[in-house]
C-alpha positions as CSV (number, residue, x, y, z in Angstrom):
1,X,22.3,-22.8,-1.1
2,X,21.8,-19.6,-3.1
3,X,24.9,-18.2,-5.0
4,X,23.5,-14.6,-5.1
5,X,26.3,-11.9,-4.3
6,X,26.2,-10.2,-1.2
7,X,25.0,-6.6,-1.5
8,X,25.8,-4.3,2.1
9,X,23.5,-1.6,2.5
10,X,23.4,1.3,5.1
11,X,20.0,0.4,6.9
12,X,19.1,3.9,8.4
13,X,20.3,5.5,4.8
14,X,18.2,2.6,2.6
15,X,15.3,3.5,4.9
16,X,15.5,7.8,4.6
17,X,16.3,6.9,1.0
18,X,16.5,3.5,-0.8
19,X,16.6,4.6,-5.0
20,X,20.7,5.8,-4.8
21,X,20.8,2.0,-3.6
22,X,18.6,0.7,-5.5
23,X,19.7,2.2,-8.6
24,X,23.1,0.8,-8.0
25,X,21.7,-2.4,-7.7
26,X,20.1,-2.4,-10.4
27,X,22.9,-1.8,-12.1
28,X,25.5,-4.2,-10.3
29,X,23.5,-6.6,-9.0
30,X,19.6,-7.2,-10.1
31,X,19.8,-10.1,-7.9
32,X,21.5,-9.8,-4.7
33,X,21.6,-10.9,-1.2
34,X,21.4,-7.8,1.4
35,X,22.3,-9.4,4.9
36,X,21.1,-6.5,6.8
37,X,17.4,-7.5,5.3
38,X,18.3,-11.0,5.2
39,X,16.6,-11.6,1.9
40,X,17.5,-11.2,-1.9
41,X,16.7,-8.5,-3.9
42,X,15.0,-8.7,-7.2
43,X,15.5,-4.9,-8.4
44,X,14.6,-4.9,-11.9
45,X,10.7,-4.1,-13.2
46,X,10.9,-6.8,-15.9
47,X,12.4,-9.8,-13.3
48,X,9.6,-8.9,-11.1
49,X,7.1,-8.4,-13.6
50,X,7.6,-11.8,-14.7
51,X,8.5,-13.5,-12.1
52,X,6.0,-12.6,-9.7
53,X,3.8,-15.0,-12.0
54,X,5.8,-18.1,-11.0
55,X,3.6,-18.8,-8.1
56,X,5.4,-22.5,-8.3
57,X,8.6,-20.9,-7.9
58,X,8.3,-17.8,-5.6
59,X,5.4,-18.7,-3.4
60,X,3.2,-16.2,-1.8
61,X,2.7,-19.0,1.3
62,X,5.2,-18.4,3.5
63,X,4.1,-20.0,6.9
64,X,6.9,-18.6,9.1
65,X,7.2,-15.5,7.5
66,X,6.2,-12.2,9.7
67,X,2.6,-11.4,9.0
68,X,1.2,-15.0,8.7
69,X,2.6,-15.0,12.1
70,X,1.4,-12.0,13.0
71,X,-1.9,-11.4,11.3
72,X,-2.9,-14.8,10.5
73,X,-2.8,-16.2,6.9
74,X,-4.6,-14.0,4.6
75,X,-5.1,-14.5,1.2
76,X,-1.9,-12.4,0.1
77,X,0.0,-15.4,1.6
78,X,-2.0,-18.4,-0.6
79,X,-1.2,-19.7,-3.7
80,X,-3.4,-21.2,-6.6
81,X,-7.1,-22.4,-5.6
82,X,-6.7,-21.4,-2.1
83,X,-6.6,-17.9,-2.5
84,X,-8.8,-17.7,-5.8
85,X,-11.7,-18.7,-3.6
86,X,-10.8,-16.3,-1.0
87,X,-10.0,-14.0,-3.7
88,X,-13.3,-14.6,-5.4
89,X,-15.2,-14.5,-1.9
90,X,-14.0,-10.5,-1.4
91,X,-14.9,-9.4,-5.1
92,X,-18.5,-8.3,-4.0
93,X,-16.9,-5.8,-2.1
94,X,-13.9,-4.4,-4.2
95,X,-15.7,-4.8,-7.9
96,X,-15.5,-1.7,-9.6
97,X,-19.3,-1.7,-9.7
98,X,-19.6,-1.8,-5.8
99,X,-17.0,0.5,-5.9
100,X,-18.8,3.2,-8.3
101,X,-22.5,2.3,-6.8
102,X,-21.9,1.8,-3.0
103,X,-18.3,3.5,-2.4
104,X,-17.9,6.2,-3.9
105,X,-21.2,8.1,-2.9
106,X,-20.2,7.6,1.1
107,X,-16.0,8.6,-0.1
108,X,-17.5,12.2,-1.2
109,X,-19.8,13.0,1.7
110,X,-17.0,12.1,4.4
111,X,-14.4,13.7,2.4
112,X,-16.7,17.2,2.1
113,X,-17.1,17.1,5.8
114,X,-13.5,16.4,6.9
115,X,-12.5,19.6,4.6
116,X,-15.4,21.7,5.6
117,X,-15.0,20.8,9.2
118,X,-11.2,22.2,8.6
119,X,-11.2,24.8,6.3
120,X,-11.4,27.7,8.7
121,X,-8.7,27.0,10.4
122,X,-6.7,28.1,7.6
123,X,-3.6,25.1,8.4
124,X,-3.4,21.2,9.3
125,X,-0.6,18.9,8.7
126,X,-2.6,17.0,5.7
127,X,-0.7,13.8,6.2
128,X,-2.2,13.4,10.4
129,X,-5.8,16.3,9.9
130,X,-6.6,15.6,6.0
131,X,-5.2,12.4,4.2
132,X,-5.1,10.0,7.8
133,X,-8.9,11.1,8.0
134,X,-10.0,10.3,5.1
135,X,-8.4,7.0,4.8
136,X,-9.6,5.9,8.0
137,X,-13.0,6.8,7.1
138,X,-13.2,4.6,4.0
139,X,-11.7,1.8,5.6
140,X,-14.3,1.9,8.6
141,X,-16.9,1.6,5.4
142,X,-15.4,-0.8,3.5
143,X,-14.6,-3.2,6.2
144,X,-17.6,-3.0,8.0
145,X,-15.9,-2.1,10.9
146,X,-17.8,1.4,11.4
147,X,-17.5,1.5,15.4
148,X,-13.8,2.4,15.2
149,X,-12.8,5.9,15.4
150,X,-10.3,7.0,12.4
151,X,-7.6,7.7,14.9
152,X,-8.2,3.9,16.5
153,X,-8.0,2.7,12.8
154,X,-4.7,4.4,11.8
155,X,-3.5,3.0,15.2
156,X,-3.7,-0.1,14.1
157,X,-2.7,-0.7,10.8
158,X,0.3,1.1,11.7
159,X,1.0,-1.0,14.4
160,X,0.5,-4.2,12.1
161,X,2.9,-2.4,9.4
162,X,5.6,-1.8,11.7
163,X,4.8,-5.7,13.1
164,X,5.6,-7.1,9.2
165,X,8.0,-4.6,8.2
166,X,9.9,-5.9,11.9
167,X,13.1,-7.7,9.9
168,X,15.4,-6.5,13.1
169,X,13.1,-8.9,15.4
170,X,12.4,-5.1,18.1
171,X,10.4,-6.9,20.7
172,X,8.4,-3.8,21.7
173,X,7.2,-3.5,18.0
174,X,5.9,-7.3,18.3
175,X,4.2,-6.5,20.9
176,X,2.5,-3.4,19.3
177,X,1.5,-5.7,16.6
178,X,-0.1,-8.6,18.9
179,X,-1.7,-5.5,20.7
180,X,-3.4,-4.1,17.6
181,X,-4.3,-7.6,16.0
182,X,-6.0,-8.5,19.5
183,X,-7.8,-4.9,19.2
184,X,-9.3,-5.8,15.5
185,X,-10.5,-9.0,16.7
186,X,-12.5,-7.7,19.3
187,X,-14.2,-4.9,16.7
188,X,-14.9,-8.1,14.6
189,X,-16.6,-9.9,17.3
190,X,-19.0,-7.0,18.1
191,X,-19.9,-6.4,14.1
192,X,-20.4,-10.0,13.5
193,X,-23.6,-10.3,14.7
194,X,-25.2,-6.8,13.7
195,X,-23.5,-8.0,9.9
196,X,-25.5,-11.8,10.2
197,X,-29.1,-9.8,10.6
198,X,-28.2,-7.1,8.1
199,X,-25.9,-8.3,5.7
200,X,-24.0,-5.8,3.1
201,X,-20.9,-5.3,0.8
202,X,-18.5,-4.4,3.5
203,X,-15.6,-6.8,3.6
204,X,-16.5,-8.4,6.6
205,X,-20.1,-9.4,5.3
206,X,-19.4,-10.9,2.3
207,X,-16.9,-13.0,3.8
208,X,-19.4,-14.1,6.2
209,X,-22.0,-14.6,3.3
210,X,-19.7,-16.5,1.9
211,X,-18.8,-19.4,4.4
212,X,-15.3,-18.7,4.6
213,X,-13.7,-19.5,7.7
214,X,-13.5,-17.7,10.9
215,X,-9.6,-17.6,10.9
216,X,-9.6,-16.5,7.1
217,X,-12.4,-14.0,7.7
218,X,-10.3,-12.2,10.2
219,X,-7.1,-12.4,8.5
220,X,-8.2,-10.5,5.4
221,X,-10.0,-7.8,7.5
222,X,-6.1,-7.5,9.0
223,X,-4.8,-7.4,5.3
224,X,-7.5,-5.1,4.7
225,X,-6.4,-2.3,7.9
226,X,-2.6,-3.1,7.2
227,X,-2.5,-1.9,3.8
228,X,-6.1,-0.1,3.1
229,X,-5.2,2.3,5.5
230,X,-1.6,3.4,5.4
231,X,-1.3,3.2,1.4
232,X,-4.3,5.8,0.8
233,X,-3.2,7.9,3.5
234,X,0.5,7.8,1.8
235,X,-0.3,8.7,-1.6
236,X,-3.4,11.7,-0.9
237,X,-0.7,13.3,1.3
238,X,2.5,12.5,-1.0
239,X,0.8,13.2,-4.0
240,X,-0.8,16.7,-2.6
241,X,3.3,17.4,-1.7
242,X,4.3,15.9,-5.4
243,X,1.8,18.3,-6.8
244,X,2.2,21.6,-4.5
245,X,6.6,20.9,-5.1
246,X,5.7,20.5,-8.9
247,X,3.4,23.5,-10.1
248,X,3.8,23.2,-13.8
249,X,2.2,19.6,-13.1
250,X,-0.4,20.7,-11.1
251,X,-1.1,23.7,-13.6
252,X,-1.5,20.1,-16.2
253,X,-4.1,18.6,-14.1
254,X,-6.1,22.0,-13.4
255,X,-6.2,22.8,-16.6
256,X,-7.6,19.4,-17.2
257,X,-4.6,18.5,-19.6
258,X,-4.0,15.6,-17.7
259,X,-6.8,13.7,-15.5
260,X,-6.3,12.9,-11.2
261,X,-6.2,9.6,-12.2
262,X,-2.7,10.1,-14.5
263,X,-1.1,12.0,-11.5
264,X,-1.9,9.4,-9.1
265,X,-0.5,6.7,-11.5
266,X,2.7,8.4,-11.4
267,X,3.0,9.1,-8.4
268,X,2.5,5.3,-7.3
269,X,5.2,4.7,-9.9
270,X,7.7,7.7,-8.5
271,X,7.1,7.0,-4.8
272,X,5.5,3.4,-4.6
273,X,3.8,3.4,-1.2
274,X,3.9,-0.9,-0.8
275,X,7.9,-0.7,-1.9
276,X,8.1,-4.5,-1.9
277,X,6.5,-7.8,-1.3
278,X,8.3,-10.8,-0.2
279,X,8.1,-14.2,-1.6
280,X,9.9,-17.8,-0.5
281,X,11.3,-19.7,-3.0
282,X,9.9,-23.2,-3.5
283,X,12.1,-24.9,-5.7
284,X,15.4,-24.4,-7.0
285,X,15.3,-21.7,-9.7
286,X,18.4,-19.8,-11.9
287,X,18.3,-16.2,-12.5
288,X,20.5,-14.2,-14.3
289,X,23.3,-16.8,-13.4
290,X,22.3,-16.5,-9.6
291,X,21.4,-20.0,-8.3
292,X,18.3,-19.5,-5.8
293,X,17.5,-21.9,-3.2
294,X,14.1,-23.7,-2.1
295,X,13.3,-21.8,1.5
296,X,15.2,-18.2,0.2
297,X,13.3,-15.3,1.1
298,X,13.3,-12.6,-1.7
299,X,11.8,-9.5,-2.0
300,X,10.3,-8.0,-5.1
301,X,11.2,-4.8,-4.9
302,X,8.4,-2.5,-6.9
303,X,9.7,0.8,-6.0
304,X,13.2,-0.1,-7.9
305,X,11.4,-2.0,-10.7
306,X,9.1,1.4,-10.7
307,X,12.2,3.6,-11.6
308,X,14.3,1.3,-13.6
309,X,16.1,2.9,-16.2
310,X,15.1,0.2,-19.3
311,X,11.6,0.5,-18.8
312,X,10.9,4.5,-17.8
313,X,12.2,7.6,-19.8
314,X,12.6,9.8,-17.0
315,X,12.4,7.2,-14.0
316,X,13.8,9.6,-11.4
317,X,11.2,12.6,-12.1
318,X,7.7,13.2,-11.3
319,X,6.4,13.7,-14.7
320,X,2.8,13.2,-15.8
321,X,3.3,13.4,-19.5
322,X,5.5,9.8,-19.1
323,X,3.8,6.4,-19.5
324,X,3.5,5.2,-16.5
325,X,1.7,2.0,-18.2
326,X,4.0,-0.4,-16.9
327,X,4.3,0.5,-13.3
328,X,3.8,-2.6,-10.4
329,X,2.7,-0.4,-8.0
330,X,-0.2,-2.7,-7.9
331,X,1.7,-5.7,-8.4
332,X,2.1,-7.6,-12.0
333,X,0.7,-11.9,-11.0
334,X,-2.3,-13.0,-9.5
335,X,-2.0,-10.8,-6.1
336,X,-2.7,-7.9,-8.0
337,X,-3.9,-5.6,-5.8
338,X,-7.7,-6.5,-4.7
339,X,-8.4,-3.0,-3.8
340,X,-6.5,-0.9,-6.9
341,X,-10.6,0.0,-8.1
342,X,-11.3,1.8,-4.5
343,X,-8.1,3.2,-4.0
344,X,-8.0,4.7,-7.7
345,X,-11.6,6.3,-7.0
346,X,-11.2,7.3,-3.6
347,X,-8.0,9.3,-4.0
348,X,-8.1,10.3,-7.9
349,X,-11.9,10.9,-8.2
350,X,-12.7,11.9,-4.8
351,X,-10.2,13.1,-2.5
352,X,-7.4,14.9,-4.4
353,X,-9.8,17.4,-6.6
354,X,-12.1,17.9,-3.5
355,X,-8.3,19.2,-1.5
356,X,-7.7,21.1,-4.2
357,X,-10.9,22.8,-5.1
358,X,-11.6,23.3,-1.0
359,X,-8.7,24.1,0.4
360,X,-7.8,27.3,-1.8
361,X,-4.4,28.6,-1.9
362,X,-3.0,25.1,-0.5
363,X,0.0,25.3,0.0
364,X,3.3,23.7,2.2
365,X,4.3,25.7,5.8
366,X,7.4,23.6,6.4
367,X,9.6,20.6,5.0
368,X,7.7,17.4,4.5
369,X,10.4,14.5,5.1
370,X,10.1,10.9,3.7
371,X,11.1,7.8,5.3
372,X,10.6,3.9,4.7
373,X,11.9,1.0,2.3
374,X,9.1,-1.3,2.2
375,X,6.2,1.0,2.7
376,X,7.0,4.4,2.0
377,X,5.7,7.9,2.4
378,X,5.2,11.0,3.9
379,X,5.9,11.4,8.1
380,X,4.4,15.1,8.2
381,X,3.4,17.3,5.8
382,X,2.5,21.3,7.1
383,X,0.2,22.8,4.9
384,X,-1.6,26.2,4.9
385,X,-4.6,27.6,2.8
386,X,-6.8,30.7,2.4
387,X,-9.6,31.6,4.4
């Protein structure tokens, strides 16, 4: 049994706005069981830094845990040589020379059209017109899955968020979920074949190219949706309001003092849009006095490690002249995020100086609230420009 103290939160306060409890935790507790999450908290970047490594302790397989349920299990949820080969099998599709030589091209056309296509209408709310647009329109290319519609595509992978972010057990929300997952399998089955006569680099293809098995196949398209979508749409919109709140930083990045890709960095580090990733422990395992037990569920909390006060100099402000070097936004072990290279060049290269340099005079019409603990970002964001 784990000796980890118990740590109350307020849920609806940790979910409008988890640092003030995080910080605290940091400071009272790094390791700490929250009932109302019924997991442990690891809250401190250098814990989870190195301990996300210890496959053999916290294991990424977690059978009963919600999106192996939900989704199937991806390769997120294997350990060791299971998911290197699945790992391995995607790499034709996310290598930053697909990315550069197949992506990126097909990122800047859709991008120009979505902000041509809007730019007379002087205002959009860039987190549902702009930043959901784009995101869905990459996915659709990278997965392979170009029948869906971007609105069908956010649907979706919000619907599987809200399924594995589900902790209070809200029937309705399962249901969502098992409604979206059924959704994604049918847009699979009608691809498959067009993808077996004319194979490319999309997700879906390579998979199929290499042999992996149907059930694995469609569980990493899921993964794919569930976080290729929402975490791209999070941080063009977040980043645009970071920027547009912050104008001595954007006047950095215009100036060409600092590059797209340092803002978005920091930003992922300030506001990490995949705020945690959980883990089950798999043997017994002492940290910082705190006795875990085999079967615990604990969650590696990035945002908190991303603002820890021992690692960052300013860890609470949006600053791009900080090193944001050792930010987990992408994670720090061997799940590393498989799609940090597209992600980097679609909204750093692509989509955040084509906003900027199209959308003239951007800037906000109204408040732009936050919300979320374990994927966080932007609900709306009001913005105006000039004609």
């Amino acid at each position: 049994m784990s000796t980890a103290p118990v740590f109350d939160i307020d849920l609806a306060a940790f979910w409008a706005d988890p640092y003030p409890t995080l910080k605290r935790m940091r400071a009272q507790a790094p390791v700490a069981y929250v009932p109302q999450l019924g997991a442990t908290l690891l809250t401190r970047r250098d814990d989870i830094f190195t301990n996300e490594k210890k496959i053999d302790i916290f294991s990424s397989d977690q059978p009963g845990g919600l999106m192996s349920v939900l989704m199937g299990q991806n390769m997120m949820r294997k350990d060791g040589e299971a998911h290197s080969i699945e790992r391995k099998a995607i790499f034709p599709t996310v290598s930053p020379r697909t990315v550069r030589d197949t992506w990126k091209a097909q990122f800047q056309s859709f991008t120009a059209e979505i902000l041509d296509e809007l730019r007379p209408q002087t205002r959009a709310d860039m987190l549902r017109d702009i930043a959901t647009r784009i995101s869905g329109e990459a996915l659709k290319v990278i997965t392979g899955l170009t029948q869906i519609p971007w609105q069908e595509m956010d649907r979706v992978s919000q619907g599987m968020m809200d399924g594995i972010s589900n902790y209070a057990g809200d029937p309705a929300v399962e249901a969502r979920c098992n409604d979206c997952t059924a959704a994604i399998d049918r847009y699979i089955d009608a691809r498959m074949p067009v993808l077996r006569d004319a194979p490319d680099a999309s997700l879906l293809s390579v998979q199929m190219q290499a042999g992996l098995s149907d059930a694995s196949i469609r569980a990493n398209v899921k993964l794919a949706i569930s976080g290729g979508q929402n975490e791209p749409r999070d941080v063009i919109a977040g980043l645009s309001w970071a920027m547009l709140t912050h104008p001595d930083q954007l006047a950095l990045v215009l100036s060409g003092q600092v590059t797209w890709l340092a803002a978005f960095e920091e930003y992922a580090r300030w506001i990490a849009p995949v705020a945690m990733s959980p883990r089950r422990v798999a043997q017994p395992y002492t940290l910082h006095g705190v006795q875990l037990a085999p079967e615990d569920r604990v969650f590696l909390m990035f945002s908190s490690g991303n603002r820890d006060e021992n690692v960052f100099a300013r860890p609470d402000v949006f600053d791009l002249t900080q090193d944001a070097g050792p930010s987990i936004a992408f994670g720090a072990g061997p799940h590393f995020c498989a799609g940090a290279w597209a992600s980097r060049c679609l909204i750093a290269e692509v989509a955040m100086p084509m906003i900027f340099e199209r959308l003239p005079g951007l800037r906000l019409e109204g408040e732009t609230p936050f919300g979320g603990w374990a994927f966080r970002g932007p609900l709306r964001m009001p913005v105006a420009w000039d004609a």
